[in-house]
N, C-alpha and C positions, 0 to 999 in steps of 0.2 A: 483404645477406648474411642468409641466413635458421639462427636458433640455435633447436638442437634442446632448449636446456636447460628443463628442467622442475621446480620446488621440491618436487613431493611434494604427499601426500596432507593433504587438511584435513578431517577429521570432525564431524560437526555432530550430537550424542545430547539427545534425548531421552528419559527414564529413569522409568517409576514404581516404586516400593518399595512394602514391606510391614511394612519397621519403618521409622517415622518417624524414630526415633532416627539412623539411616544420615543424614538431609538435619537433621539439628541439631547434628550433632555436629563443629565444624570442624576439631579440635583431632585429631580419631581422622583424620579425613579428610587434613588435611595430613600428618599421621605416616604413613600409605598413602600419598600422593603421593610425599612425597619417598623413602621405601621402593624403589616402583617406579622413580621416574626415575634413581637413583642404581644401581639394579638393570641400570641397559639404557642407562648411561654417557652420561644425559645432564646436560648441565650448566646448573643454576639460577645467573640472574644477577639474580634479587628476587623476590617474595612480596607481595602486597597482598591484604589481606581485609578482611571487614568480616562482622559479625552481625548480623541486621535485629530489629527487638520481637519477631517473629514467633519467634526462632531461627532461622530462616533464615537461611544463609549465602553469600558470593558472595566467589569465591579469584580472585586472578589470577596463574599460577605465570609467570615469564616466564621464556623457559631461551635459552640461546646461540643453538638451536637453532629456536626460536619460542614458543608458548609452549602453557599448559593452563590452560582460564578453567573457572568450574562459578557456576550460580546456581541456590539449592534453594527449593522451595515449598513446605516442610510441609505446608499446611493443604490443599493440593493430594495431596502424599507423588509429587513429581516433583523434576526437576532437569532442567535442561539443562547439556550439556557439551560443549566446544569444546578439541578435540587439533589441532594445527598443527605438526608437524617438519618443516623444510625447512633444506635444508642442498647449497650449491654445491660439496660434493664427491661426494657418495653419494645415494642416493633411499630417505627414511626413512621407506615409505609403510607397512614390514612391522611394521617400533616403532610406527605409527601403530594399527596393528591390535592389536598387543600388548596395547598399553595399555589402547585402548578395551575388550578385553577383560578386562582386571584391571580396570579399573572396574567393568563388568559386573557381574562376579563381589562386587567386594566390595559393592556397594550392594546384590546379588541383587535388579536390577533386569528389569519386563521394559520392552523396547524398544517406545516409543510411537513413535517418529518417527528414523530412520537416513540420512544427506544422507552423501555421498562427493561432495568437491570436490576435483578434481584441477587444480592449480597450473602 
């Protein structure tokens, strides 16, 4: 039996910035995450971070839904970010794009590297 079903979009950012401060800041960054994901009704089921010497920081948002990882490079003024919504009732590939867009915007990042993995 062949299923059509598909989980959605998985985005893969690479990010540089022009204020450092965007990839040191975890604490502004989670307050923007959970901003947005509570904005577009999705639902967080934990939070894992950590801050490196550097300031650099690396989040693991996990959501019902899958989750949103980010790990920054300061001394580089990058990041990489990792969006995953997948959900066996609807295809949450548009919130995928959402998002990666409000990140965008709030790192005023430009885009080093852009991967669409479709599930």
């Amino acid at each position: 039996m062949h299923n059509n079903y598909s989980p959605g979009l998985h985005k893969l950012l690479t990010l540089e910035v022009s204020n450092s401060e965007k990839v040191t800041n975890l604490t502004a960054f989670e307050e923007f995450a959970i901003k947005i994901i509570k904005e577009h009704n999705l639902e967080i089921v934990g939070i894992s971070k950590h801050t490196f010497d550097s300031n650099g920081f690396t989040a693991a948002i996990c959501l019902m839904e899958s989750h949103i990882c980010i790990h920054t490079w300061p001394e580089f003024n990058q990041l990489t970010l990792d969006i995953y919504l997948c959900n066996y009732l609807k295809d949450n590939s548009e919130k995928v794009e959402i998002l990666a867009n409000a990140f965008k915007n709030y790192f005023e990042a430009k885009v080093l590297n852009e991967t669409n993995v479709y599930r």
